[in-house]
N, C-alpha and C positions, 0 to 999 in steps of 0.2 A: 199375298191376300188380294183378291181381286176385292172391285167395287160394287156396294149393295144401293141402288136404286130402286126407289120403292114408289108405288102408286096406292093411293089408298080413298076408301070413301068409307061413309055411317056403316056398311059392313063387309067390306072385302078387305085385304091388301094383299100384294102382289110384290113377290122382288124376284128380280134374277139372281144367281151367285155362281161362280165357275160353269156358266149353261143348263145352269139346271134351274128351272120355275120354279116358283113356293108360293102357293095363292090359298088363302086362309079365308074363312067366313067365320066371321065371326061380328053379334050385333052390338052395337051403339058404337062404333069407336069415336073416338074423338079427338083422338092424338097417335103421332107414330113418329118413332127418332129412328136411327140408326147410332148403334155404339160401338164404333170400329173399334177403340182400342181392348175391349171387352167382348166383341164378335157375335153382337145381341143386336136384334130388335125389337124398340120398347114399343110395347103399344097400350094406350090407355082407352078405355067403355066408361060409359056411363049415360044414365039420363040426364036429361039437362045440363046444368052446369057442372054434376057432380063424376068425382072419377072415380065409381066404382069397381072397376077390376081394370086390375092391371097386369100383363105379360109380359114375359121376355121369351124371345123365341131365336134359337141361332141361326145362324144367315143358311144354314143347310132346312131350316124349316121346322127341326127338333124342339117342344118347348124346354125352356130352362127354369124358369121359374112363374107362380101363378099369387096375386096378392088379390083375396076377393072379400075385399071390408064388407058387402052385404050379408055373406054365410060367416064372416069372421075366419073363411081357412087362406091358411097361405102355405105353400107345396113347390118344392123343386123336385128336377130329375136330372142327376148328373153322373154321367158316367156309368149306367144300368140302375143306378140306384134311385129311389125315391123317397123321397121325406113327404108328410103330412101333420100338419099343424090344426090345431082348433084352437083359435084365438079370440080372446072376447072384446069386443068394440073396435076393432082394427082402426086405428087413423092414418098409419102408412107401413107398409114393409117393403125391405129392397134385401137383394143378396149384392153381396158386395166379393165379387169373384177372387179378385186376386189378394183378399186380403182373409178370405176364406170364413164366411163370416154371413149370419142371415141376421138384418136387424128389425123388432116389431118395435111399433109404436104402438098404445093402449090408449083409450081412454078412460080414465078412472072413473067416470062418472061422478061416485058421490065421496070420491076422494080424487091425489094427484095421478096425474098420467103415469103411465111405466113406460120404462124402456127395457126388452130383453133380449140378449142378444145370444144364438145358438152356431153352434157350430155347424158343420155342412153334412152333418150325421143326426143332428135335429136333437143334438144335446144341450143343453141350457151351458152356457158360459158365464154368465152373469145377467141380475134383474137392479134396477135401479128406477127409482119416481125423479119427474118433474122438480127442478128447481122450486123451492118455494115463490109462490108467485105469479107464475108462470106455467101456459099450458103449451102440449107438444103440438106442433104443426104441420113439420114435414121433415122429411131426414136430407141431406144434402152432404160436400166435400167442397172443402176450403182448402186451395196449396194439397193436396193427395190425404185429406184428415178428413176425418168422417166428421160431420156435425149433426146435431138435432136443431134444427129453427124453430125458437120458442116465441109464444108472445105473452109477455107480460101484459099487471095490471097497471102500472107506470109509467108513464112517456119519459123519454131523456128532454132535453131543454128544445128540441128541435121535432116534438112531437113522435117519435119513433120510436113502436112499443116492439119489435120482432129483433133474435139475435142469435146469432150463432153460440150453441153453445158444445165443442170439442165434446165428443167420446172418449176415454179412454176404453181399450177395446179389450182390456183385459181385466179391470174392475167392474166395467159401466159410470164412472164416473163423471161427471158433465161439470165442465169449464166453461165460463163465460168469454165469449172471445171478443165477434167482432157483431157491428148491425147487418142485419139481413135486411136487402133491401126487394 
């Protein structure tokens, strides 16, 4: 696997990948990673402060997956195939490739957050809410485990209201683990 170096500004980015260019316009970005061991690049839009949509795109320049909290849809395409989602309040979704796996996060507004996590065929696996307490913030991986970072209305002794809290990926079930800092 060769190396993915990338250049990027508010709406281009650019990489090379085995000699071939992949230059993308696309507006607001504001962020761009590369994820070798998953063969993506992430790239985050938005205004201001905020990350409204986010991409994954493979180092060949294919998208892979699209998370867009303002229309609430989140869509992959893998393999010829394509999923579409209509999702309500999106607070964050990610696919999680090698573990085969797409996870939304919800806002419940005038209840707790959901978390629902669908297969890569965009069939529902499991739906689960927010810890009592506590609202969803962003999805993350602790040691190769997926987590949800919640934040609580309670500070621990050292003022720190955000925490990991474990998936299980076959319930939806959410463990309290470690603090998210």
């Amino acid at each position: 696997m060769g190396s993915v170096d990338y250049i990027f500004d508010s709406n281009n980015v650019t990489w090379e990948y085995n000699s071939k260019k992949v230059e993308l316009q696309i507006s607001n970005i504001k962020f761009v990673n590369v994820e070798k061991e998953n063969r993506y690049v992430y790239i985050v839009c938005g205004e201001e402060f905020s990350e409204d949509i986010i991409y994954y795109y493979s180092f060949e320049g294919n998208r892979i997956f699209l998370c867009d909290k303002v229309k609430g849809a989140v869509s992959w395409d893998l393999e010829g195939k394509s999923v579409r989602l209509n999702c309500n309040c999106v607070i964050h979704a990610k696919i999680f490739l090698e573990k085969e796996i797409v996870i939304v996060l919800e806002n419940g507004q005038n209840s707790r957050d959901r978390v629902i996590g669908y297969n890569l065929e965009g069939g529902i696996k499991f739906e689960n809410y927010a810890p009592r307490d506590y609202k969803f913030l962003y999805l993350s991986t602790v040691q190769d485990r997926i987590t949800v970072v919640c934040e609580g209305s309670i500070s621990d002794s050292y003022g720190r209201y955000s925490w990991h809290f474990e998936l299980d990926l076959s319930t939806g079930e959410l463990t309290k683990k470690n603090i998210a800092y």
